[in-house]
C-alpha angles and dihedrals in degrees: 000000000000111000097248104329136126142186114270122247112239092228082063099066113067121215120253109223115237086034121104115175126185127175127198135189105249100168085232081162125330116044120247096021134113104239101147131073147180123192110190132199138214119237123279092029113146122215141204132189143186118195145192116285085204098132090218084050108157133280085245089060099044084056098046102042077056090050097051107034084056092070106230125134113288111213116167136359129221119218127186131175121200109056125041105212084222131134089013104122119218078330097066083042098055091046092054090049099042081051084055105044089047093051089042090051082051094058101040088248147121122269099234092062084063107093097194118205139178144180138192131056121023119226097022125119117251112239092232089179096062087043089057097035078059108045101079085060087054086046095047092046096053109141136152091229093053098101101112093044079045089048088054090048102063089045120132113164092334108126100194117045107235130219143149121194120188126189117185138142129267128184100312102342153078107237126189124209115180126156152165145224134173128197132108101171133022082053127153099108115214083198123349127349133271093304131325128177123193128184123187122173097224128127114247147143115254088237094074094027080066099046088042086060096047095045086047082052094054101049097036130030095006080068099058136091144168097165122001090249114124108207131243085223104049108140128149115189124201119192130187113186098178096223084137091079120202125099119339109246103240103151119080093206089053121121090231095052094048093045086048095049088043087058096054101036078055090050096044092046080056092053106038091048089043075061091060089039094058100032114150103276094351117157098174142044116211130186118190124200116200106196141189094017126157095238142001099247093056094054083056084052096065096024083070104038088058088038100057098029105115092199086061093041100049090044087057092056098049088046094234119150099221088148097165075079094083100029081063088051091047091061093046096049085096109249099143097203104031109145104224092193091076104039113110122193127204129194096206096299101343118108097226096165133007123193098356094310143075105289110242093240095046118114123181101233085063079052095048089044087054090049100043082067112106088218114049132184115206107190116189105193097201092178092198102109143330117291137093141204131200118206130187119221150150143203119262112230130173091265088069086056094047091050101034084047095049101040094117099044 
């Protein structure tokens, strides 16, 4: 069961004027269940994208960084769950194109304004038959209200859809920002997560729509993580089709861009903590707040090194308050200098260690009742500067093996 999450309710999730979705049952790789989409554009939407750095990222984001970074037009995406197109050579490839260049015939448009994505088993081959066999239902169920039947369609493992949807005002006007994402294990995003798409109708440059999108990433899904495992497939979309109307926001000071940017980095946190929530066998969600660091990319450092650390994690989900756990994670982070003779840790509001060592009032059932909670803060207190990290976790119970080990089956 997800920690305190539930499905959202469609009427939830607002249209964005100028994006249609429709989902189909393909039967990509298991029967009766949506597992294809097409999000189509209007004309004159611009688009923005992260991807995995994962060197053995999939033939679909090869395509559609190509695609994208040509700048053409961009005018509909293709989704499909079931099968990765990873690992799958100039075959993979091929099939990413061809689904391209089908769903491209069906619209009246070009094949480079497809951005074709997928998500499921690596080094398998995509049925591309079954992909192009679905594709006129997807066509025929387009429909501005279809996000949270979008949101069912990308699921993997996933067991509850996920969706955010914003509305605010900015400047003159009455602006709508709603996304997916789908992903619940192989997650340590090197960008972005699995795969997010996120529409808004605002008018602005491409320019800022990028840097919107990079600034949503690093405060969002680029602090997450279930495994430590950063996926082939990792792609977030951002999309601003300007059917808002007023001026176009140009300026990066401005009060509307940094509105804008305020409303999808909201929308994104949602999401990307709506990931955690729902991570395959997770029974906890933990946010740790590394504090009072010399740089940013230290308290990541030591985020991380708690974060991904099984002996932590496993200790989370029995509930057991072997605390010297995280104080171990901490020293190997790989700040050299780091002065453990400074360094606190909290467990939300619970002194656990002062100066490097058990605080003297500290006594372990505080520290169990702390741990028995289904949502945790871990604070590390480094005091040794001024900047801060939040990172997004969970526990690993037996539930994440038995799912992980029977994937396949």
């Amino acid at each position: 069961m997800p920690v305190n999450l539930a499905a959202p309710a469609a009427e939830q999730l607002s249209s964005v004027n100028g994006v249609q979705l429709g989902t189909f049952a393909a039967g990509i790789r298991k029967a009766n269940r949506k597992d294809l989409l097409l999000i189509a554009l209007a004309e004159g939407t611009r688009v923005a994208g992260v991807f995995t750095r994962n060197r053995f990222c999939a033939a679909p984001v090869a395509v559609a960084k190509d695609h994208l970074h040509s700048g053409v037009s961009v005018r509909a995406l293709v989704v499909n769950t079931g099968n990765a197109n990873a690992g799958t050579g100039e075959r993979g490839l091929a099939h990413a194109r061809a689904t391209c260049t089908e769903a491209a015939r069906l619209l009246g448009l070009r094949a480079d304004q497809m951005l074709p994505f997928s998500t499921g088993v690596i080094m398998e081959p995509l049925p591309l038959e079954r992909i192009v066999a679905g594709l006129p239902g997807c066509i025929a169920d387009l429909d501005g209200d279809n996000w949270l039947q979008a949101a069912r369609a990308i699921m993997t493992t996933d067991t509850v859809p996920k969706a955010a949807s914003t509305r605010m005002r900015i400047g003159d006007v009455d602006v709508t920002v709603t996304g997916i994402a789908k992903g619940a294990g192989m997650i340590r995003p090197d960008m972005a997560t699995m795969l997010c798409f996120v529409a808004t109708d605002a008018l602005v440059s491409q320019t800022l729509l990028q840097k919107a999108l990079e600034h949503a990433a690093d405060l969002s899904f680029n602090s997450i993580t279930v495994d430590g495992d950063t996926s082939t497939n990792d792609a977030f979309i951002l999309m601003a089709t300007g059917k808002a109307g007023g001026r176009e926001i140009v300026s990066e000071n401005s009060p509307e861009y940094i509105g804008l940017r305020s409303a999808i980095t909201g929308v994104a946190k949602q999401l990307a903590q709506s990931i955690i929530r729902d991570a395959e066998g997770a029974t906890k969600f933990i946010t740790l707040r590394i504090e009072q660091g010399r740089t940013l990319q230290e308290c990541r450092k030591v985020a991380y090194a708690v974060a991904h650390s099984p002996l932590v994690k496993t200790a989370f989900f029995a509930s057991d308050p072997n605390l010297g756990r995280i104080l171990a994670a901490i020293g190997y982070a790989g700040v050299d200098d780091l002065d453990v003779s400074k360094v606190d840790l909290y467990l939300d509001d619970v002194c656990v260690a002062r100066g490097g060592a058990r605080d003297p009032a500290y006594r372990e059932e505080d520290g169990q009742q702390v741990m028995k909670r289904s949502e945790i803060t871990v604070r590390v207190i480094l005091n040794r500067g001024d900047e801060s990290v939040t990172v997004w976790t969970c526990d690993l119970s037996h539930e994440y093996v038995t799912i992980n080990a029977e994937y396949r089956t």
